[in-house]
PyMOL Python script that loads the backbone (N, CA, C, O; Angstrom):
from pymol import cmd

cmd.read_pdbstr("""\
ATOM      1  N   UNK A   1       0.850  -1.187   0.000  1.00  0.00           N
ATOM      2  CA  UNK A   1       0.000   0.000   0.000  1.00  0.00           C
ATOM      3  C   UNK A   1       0.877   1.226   0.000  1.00  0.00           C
ATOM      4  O   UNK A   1       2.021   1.297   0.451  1.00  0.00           O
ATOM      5  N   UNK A   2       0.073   2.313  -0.653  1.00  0.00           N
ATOM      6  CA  UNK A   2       1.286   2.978  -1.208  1.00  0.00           C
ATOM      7  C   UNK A   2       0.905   4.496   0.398  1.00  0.00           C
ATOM      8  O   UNK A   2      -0.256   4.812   0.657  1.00  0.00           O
ATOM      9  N   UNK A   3       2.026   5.083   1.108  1.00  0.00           N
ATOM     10  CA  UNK A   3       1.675   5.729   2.087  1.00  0.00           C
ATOM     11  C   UNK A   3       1.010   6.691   1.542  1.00  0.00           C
ATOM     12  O   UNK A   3       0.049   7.117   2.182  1.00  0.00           O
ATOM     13  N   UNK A   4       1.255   7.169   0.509  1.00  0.00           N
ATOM     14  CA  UNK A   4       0.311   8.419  -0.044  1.00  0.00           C
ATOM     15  C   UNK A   4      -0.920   8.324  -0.648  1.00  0.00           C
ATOM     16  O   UNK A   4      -1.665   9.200  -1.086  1.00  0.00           O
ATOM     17  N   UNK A   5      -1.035   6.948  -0.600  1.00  0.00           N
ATOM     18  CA  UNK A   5      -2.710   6.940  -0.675  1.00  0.00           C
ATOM     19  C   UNK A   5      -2.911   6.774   0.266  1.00  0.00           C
ATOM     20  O   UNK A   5      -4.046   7.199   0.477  1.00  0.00           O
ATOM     21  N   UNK A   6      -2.399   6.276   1.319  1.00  0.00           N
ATOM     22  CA  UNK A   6      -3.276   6.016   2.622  1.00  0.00           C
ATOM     23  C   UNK A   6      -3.455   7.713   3.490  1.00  0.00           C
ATOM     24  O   UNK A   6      -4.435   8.269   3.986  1.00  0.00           O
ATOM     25  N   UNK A   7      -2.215   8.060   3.375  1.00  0.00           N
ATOM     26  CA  UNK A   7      -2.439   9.487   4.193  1.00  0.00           C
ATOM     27  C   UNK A   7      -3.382  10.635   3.151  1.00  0.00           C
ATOM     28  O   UNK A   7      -3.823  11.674   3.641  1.00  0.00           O
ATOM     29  N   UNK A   8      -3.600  10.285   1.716  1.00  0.00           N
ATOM     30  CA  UNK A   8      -4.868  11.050   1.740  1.00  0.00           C
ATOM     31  C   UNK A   8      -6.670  10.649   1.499  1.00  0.00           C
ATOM     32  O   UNK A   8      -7.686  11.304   1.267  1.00  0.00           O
ATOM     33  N   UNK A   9      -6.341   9.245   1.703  1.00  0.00           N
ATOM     34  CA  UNK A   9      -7.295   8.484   1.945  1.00  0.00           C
ATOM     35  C   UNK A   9      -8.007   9.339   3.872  1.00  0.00           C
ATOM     36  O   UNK A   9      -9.107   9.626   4.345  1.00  0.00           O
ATOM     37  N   UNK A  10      -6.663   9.402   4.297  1.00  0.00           N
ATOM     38  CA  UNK A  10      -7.234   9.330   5.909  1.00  0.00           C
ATOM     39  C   UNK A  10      -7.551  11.077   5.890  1.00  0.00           C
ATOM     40  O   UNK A  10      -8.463  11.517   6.590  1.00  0.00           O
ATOM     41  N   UNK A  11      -6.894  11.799   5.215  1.00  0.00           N
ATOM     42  CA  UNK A  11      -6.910  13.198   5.330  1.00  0.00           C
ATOM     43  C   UNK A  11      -8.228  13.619   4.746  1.00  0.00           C
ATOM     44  O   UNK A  11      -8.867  14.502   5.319  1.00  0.00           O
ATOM     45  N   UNK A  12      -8.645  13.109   3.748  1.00  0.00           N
ATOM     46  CA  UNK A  12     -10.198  12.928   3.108  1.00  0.00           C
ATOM     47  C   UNK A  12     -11.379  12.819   4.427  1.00  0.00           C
ATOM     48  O   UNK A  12     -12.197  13.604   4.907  1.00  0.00           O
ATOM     49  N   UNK A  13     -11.012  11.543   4.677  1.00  0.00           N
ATOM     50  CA  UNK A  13     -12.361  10.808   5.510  1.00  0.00           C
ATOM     51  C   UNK A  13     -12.167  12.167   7.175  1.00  0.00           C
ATOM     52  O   UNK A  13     -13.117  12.825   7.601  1.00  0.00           O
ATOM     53  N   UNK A  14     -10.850  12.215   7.711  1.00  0.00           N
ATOM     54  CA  UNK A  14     -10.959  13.491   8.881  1.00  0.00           C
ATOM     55  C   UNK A  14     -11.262  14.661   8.157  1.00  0.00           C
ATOM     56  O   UNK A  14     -11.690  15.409   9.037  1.00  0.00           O
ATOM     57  N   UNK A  15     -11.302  15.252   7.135  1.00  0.00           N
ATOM     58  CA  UNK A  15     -11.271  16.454   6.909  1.00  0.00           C
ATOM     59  C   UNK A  15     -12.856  16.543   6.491  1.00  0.00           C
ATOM     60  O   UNK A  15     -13.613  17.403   6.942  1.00  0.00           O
ATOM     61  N   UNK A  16     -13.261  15.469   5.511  1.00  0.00           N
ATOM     62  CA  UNK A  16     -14.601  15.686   4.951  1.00  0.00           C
ATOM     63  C   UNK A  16     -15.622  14.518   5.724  1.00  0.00           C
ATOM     64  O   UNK A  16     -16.711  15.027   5.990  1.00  0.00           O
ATOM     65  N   UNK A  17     -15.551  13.548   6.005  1.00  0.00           N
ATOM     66  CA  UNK A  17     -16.816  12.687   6.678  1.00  0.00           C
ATOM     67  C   UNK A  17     -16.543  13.500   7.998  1.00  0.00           C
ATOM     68  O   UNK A  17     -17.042  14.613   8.163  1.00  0.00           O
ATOM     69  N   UNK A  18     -15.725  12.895   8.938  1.00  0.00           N
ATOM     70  CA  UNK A  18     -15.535  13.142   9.945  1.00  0.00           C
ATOM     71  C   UNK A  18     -15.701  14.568  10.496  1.00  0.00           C
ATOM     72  O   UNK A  18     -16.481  14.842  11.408  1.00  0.00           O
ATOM     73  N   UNK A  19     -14.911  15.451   9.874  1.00  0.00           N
ATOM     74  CA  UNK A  19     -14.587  16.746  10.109  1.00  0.00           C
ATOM     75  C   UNK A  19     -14.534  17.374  11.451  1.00  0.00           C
ATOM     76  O   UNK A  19     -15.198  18.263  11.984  1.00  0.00           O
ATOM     77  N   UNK A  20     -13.164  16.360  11.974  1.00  0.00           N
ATOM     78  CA  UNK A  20     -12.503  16.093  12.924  1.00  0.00           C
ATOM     79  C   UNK A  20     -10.626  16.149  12.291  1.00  0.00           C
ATOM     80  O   UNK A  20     -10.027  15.079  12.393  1.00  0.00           O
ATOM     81  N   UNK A  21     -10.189  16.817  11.959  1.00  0.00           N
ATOM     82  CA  UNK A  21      -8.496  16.809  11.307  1.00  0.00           C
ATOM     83  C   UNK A  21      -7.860  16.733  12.590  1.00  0.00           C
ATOM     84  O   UNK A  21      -6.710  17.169  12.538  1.00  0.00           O
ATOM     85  N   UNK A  22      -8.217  16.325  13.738  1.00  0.00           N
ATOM     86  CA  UNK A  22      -6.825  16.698  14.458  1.00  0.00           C
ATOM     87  C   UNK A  22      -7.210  14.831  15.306  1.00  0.00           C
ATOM     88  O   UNK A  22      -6.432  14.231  16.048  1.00  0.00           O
ATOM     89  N   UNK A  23      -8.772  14.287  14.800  1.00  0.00           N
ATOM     90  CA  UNK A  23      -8.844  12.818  15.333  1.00  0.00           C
ATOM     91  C   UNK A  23      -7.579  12.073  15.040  1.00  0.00           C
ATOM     92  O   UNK A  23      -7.016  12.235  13.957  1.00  0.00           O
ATOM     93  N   UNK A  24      -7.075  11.216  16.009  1.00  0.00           N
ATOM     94  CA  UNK A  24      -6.508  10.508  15.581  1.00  0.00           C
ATOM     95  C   UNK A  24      -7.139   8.962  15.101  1.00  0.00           C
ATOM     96  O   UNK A  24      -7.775   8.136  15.755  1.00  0.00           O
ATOM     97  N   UNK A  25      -6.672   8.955  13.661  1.00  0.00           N
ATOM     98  CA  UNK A  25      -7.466   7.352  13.266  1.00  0.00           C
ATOM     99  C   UNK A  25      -6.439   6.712  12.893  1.00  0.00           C
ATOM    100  O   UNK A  25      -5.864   7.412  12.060  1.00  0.00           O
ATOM    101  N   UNK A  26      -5.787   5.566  13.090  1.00  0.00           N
ATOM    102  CA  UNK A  26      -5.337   4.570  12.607  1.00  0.00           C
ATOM    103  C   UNK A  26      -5.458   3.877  11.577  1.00  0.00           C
ATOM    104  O   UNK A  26      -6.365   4.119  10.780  1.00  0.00           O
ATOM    105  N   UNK A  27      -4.662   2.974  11.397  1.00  0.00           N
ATOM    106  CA  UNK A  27      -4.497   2.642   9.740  1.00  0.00           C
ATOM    107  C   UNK A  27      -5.701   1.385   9.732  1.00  0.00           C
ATOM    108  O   UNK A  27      -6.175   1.089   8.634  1.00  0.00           O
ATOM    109  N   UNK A  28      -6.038   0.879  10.587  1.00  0.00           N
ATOM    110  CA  UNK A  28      -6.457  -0.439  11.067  1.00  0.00           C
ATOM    111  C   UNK A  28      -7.789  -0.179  12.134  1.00  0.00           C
ATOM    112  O   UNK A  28      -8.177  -1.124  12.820  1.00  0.00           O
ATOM    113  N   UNK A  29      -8.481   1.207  12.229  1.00  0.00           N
ATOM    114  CA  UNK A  29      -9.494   1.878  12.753  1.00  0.00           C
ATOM    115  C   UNK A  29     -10.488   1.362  11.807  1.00  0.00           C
ATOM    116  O   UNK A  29     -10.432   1.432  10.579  1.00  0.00           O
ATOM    117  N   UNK A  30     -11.922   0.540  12.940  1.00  0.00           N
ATOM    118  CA  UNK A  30     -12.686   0.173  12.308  1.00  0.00           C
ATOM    119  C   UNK A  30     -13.615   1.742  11.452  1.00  0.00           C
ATOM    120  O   UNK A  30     -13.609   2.764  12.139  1.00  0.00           O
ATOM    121  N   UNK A  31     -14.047   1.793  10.604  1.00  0.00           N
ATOM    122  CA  UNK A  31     -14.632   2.829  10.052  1.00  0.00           C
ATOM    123  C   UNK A  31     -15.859   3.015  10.492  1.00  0.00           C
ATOM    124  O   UNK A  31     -16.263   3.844  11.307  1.00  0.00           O
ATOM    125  N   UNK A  32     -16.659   1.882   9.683  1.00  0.00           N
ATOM    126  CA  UNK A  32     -18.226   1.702   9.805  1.00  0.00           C
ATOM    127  C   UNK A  32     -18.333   0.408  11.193  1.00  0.00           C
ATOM    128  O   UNK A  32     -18.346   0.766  12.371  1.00  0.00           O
ATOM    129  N   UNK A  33     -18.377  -0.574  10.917  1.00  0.00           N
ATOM    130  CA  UNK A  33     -18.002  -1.015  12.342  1.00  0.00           C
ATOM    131  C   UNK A  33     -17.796   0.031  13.762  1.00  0.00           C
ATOM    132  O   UNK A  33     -18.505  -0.137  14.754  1.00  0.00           O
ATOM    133  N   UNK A  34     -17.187   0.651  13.728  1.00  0.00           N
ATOM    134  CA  UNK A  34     -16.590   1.500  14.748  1.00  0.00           C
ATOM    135  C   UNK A  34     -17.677   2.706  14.612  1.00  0.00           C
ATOM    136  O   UNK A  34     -17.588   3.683  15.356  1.00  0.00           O
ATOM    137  N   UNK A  35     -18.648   2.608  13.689  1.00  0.00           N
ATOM    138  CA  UNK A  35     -19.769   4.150  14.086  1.00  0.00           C
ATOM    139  C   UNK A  35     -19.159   5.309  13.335  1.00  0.00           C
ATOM    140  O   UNK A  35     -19.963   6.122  12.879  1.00  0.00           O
ATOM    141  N   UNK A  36     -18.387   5.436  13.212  1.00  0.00           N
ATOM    142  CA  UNK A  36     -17.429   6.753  12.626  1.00  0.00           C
ATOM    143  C   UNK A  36     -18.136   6.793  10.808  1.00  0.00           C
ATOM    144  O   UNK A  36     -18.209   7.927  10.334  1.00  0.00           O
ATOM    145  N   UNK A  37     -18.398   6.145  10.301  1.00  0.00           N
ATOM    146  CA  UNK A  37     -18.892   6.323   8.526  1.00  0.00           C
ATOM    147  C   UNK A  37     -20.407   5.413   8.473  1.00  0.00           C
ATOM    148  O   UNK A  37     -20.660   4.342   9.024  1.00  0.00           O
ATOM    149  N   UNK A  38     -21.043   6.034   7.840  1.00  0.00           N
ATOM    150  CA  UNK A  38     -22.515   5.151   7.815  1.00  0.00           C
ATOM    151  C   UNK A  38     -22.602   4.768   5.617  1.00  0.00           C
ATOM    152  O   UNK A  38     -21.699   4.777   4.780  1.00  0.00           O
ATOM    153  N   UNK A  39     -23.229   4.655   5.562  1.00  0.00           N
ATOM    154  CA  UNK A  39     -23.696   4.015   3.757  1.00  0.00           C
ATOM    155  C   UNK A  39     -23.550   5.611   2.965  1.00  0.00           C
ATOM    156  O   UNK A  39     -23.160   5.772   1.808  1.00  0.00           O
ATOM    157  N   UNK A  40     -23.897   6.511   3.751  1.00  0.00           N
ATOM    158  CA  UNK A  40     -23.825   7.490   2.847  1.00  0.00           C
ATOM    159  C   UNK A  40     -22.343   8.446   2.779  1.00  0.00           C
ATOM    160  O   UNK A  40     -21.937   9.144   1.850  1.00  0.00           O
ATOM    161  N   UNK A  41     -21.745   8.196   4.086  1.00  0.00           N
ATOM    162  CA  UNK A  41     -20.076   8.443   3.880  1.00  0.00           C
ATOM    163  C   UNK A  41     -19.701   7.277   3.009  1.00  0.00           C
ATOM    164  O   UNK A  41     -18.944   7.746   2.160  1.00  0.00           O
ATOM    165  N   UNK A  42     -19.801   6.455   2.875  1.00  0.00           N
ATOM    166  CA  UNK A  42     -19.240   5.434   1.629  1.00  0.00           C
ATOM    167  C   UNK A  42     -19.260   6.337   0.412  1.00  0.00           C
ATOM    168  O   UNK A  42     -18.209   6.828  -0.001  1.00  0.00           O
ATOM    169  N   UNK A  43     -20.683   6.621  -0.304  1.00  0.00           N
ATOM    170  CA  UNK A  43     -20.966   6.966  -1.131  1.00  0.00           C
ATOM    171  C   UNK A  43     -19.716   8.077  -1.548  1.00  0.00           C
ATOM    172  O   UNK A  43     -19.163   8.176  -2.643  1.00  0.00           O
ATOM    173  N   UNK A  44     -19.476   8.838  -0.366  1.00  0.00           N
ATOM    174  CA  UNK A  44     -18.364  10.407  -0.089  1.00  0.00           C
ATOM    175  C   UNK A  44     -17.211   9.607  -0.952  1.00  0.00           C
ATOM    176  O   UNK A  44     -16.934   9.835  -2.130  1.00  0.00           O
ATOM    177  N   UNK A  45     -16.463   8.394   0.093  1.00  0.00           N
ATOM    178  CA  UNK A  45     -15.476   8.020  -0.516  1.00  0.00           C
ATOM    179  C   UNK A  45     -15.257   7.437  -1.986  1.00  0.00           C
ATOM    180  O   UNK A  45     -14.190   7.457  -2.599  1.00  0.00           O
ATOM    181  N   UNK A  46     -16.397   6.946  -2.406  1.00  0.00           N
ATOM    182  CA  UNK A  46     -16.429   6.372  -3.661  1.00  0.00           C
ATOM    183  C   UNK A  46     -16.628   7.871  -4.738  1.00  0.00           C
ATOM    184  O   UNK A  46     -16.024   7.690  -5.795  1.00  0.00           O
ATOM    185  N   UNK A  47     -17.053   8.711  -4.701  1.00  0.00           N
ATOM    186  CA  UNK A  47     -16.863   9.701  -5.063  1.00  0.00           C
ATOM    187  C   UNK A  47     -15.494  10.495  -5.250  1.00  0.00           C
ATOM    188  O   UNK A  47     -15.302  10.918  -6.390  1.00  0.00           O
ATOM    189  N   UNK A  48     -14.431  10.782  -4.210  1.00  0.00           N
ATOM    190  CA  UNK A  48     -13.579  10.772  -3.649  1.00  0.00           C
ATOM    191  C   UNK A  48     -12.470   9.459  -4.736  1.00  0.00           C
ATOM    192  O   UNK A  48     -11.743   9.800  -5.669  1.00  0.00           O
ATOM    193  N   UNK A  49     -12.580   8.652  -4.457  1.00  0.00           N
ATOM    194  CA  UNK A  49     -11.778   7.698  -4.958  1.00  0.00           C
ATOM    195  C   UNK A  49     -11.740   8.215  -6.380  1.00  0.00           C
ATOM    196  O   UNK A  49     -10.665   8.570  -6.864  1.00  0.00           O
ATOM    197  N   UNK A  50     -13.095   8.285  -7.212  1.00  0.00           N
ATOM    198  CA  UNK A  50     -13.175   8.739  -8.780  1.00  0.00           C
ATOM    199  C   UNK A  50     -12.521  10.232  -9.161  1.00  0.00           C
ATOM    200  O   UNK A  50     -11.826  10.647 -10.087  1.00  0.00           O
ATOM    201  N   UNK A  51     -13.018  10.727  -8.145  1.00  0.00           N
ATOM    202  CA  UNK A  51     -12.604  12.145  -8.301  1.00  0.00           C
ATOM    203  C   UNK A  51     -10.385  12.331  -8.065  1.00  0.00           C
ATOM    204  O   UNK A  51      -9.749  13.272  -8.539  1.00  0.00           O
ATOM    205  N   UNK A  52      -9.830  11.299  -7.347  1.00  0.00           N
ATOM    206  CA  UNK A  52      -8.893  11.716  -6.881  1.00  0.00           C
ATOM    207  C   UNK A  52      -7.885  10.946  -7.693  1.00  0.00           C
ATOM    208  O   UNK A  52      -6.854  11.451  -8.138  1.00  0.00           O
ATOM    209  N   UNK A  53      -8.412   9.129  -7.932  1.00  0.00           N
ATOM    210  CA  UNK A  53      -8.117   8.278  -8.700  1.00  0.00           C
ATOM    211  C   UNK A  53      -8.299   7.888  -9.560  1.00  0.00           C
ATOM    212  O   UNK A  53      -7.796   6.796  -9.823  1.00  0.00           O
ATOM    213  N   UNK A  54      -9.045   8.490 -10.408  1.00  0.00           N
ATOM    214  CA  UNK A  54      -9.610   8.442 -11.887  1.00  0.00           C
ATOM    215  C   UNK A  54     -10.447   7.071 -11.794  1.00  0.00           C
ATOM    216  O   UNK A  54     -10.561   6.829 -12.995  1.00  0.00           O
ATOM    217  N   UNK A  55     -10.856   6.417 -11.379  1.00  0.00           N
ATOM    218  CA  UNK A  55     -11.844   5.384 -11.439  1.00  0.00           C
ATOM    219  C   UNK A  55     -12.831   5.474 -10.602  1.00  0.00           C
ATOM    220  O   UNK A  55     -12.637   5.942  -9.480  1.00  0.00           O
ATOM    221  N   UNK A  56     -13.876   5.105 -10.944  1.00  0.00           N
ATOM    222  CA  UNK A  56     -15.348   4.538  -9.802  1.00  0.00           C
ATOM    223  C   UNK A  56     -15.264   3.363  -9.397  1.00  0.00           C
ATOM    224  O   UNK A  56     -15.525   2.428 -10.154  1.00  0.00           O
ATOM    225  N   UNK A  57     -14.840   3.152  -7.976  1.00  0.00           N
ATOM    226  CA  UNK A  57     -15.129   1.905  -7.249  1.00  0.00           C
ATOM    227  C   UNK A  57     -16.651   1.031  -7.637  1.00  0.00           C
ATOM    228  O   UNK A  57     -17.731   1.619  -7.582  1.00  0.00           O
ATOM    229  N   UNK A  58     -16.547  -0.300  -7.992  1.00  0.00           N
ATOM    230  CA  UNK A  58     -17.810  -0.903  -7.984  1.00  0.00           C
ATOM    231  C   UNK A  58     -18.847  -0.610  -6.680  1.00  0.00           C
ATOM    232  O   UNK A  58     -18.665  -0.899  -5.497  1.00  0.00           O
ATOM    233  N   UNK A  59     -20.157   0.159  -7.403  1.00  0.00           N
ATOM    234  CA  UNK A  59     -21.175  -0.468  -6.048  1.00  0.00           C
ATOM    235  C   UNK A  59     -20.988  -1.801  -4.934  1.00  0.00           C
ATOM    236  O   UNK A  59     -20.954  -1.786  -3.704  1.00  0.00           O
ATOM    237  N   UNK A  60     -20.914  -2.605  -5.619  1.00  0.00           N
ATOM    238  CA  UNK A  60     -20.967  -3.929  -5.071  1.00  0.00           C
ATOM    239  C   UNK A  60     -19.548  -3.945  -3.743  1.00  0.00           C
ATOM    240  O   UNK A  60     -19.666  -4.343  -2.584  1.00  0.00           O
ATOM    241  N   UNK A  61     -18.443  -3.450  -4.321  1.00  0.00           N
ATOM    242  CA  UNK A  61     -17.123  -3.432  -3.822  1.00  0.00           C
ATOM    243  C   UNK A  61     -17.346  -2.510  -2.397  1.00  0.00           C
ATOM    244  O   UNK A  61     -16.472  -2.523  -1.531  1.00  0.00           O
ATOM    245  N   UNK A  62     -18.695  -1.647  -2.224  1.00  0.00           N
ATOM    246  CA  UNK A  62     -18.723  -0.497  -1.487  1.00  0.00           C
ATOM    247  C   UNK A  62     -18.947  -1.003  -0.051  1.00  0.00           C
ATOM    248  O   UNK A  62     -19.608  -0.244   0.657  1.00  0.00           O
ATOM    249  N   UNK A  63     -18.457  -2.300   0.581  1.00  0.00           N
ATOM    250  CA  UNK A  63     -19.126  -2.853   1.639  1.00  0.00           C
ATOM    251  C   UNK A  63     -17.766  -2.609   2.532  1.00  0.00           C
ATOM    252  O   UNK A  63     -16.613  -2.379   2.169  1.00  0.00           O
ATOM    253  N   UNK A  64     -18.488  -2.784   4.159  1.00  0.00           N
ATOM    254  CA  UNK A  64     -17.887  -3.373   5.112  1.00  0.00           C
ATOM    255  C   UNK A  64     -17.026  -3.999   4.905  1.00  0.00           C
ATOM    256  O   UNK A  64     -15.945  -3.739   5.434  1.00  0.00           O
ATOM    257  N   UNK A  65     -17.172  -5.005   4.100  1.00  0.00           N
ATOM    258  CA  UNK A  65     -15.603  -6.069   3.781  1.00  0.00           C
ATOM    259  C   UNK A  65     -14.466  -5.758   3.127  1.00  0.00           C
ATOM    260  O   UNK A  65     -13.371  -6.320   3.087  1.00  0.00           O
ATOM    261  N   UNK A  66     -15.057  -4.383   2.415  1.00  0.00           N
ATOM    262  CA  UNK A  66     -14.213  -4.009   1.619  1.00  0.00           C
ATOM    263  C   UNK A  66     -13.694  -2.525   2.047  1.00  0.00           C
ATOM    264  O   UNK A  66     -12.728  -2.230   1.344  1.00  0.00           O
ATOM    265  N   UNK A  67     -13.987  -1.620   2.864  1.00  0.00           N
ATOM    266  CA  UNK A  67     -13.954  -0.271   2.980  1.00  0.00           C
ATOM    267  C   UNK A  67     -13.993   0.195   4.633  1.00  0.00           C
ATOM    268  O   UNK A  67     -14.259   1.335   5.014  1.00  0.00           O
ATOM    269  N   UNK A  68     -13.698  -0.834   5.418  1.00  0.00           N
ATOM    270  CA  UNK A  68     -14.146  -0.735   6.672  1.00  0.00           C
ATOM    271  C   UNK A  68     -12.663  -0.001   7.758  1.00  0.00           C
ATOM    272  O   UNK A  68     -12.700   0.167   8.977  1.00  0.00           O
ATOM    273  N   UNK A  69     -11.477   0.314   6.811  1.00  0.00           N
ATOM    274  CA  UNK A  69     -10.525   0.930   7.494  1.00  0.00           C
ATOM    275  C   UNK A  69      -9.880   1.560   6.783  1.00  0.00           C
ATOM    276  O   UNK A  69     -10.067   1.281   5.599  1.00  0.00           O
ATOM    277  N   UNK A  70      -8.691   2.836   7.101  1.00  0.00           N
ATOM    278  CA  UNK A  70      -7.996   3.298   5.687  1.00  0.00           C
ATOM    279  C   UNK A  70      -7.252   2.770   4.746  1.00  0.00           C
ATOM    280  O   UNK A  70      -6.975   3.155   3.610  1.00  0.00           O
ATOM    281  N   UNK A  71      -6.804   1.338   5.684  1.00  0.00           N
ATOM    282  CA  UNK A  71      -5.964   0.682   5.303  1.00  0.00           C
ATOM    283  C   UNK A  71      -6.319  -0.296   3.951  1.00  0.00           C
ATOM    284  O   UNK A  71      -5.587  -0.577   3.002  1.00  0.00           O
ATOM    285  N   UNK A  72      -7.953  -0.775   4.275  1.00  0.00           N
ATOM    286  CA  UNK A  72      -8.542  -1.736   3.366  1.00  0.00           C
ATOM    287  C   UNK A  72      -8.684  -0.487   1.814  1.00  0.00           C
ATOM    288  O   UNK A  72      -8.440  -0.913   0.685  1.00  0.00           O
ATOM    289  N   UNK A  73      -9.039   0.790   2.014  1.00  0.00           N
ATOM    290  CA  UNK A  73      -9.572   1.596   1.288  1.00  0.00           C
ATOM    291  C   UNK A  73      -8.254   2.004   0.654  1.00  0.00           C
ATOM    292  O   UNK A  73      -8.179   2.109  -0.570  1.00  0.00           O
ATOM    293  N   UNK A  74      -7.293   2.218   1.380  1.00  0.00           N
ATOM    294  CA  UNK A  74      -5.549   2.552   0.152  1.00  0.00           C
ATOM    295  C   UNK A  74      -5.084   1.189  -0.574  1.00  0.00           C
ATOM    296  O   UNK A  74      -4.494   1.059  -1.646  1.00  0.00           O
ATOM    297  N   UNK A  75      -5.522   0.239   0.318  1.00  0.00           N
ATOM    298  CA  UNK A  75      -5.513  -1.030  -0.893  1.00  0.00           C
ATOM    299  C   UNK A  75      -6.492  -1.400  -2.389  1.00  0.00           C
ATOM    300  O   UNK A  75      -6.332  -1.724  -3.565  1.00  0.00           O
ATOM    301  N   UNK A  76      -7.095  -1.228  -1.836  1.00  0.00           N
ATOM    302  CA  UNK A  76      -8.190  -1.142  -2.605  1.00  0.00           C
ATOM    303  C   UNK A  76      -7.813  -0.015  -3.762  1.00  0.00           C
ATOM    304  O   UNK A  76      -7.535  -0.167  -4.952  1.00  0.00           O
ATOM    305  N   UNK A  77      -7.868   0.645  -3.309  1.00  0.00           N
ATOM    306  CA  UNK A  77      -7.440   1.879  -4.824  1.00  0.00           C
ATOM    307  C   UNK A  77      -6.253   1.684  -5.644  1.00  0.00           C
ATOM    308  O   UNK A  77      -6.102   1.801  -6.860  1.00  0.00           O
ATOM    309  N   UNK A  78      -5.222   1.275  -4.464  1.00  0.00           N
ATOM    310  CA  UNK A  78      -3.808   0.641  -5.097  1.00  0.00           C
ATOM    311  C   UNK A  78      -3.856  -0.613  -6.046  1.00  0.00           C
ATOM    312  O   UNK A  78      -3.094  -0.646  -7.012  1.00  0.00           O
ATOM    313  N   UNK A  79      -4.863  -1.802  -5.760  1.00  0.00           N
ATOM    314  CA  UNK A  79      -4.746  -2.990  -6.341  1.00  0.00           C
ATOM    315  C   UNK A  79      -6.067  -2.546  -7.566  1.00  0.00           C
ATOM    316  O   UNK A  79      -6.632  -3.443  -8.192  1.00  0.00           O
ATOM    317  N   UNK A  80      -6.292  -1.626  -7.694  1.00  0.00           N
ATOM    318  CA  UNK A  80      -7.373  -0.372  -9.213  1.00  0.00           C
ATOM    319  C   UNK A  80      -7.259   0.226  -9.966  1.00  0.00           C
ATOM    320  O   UNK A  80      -7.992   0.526 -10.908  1.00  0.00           O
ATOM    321  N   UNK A  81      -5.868   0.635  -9.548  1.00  0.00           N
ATOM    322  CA  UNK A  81      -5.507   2.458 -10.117  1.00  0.00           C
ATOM    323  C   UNK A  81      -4.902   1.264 -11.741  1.00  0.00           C
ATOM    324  O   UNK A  81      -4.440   1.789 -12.754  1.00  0.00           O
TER     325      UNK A  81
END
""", "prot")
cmd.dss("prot")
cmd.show_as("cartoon", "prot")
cmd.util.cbc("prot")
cmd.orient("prot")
């Protein structure tokens, strides 16, 4: 995973879902699990991902299993781009 997707993966989700920049979240911080992102912050990041990474994440791909930390979400774009 590449660190610069992850640190603006995480700078995204504190600055715009959260809008909390000084939270500290971890790489391995449950997202949705943990209460912090609901279905419609997904939507933010998948937006976000197209807008930053030139692709649209699959609907289907937009789950818990797949998006549930920064860590799963800089992979995810990394194993896309």
């Amino acid at each position: 995973m590449s660190a610069e997707i992850r640190d603006a993966v995480r700078a995204f989700i504190l600055n715009n879902i959260l809008r909390r920049p000084n939270y500290k979240l971890g790489d391995d911080d449950s997202l949705i699990k943990g209460g912090l992102m609901d279905s419609f912050s997904l939507v933010e990041v998948q937006l976000f991902i197209e807008e930053t990474y030139g692709f649209r994440p699959d609907d289907v791909d937009m789950t818990v299993e797949n998006m549930d930390t920064v860590r799963m979400i800089a992979d995810y774009v990394a194993a896309h781009r």
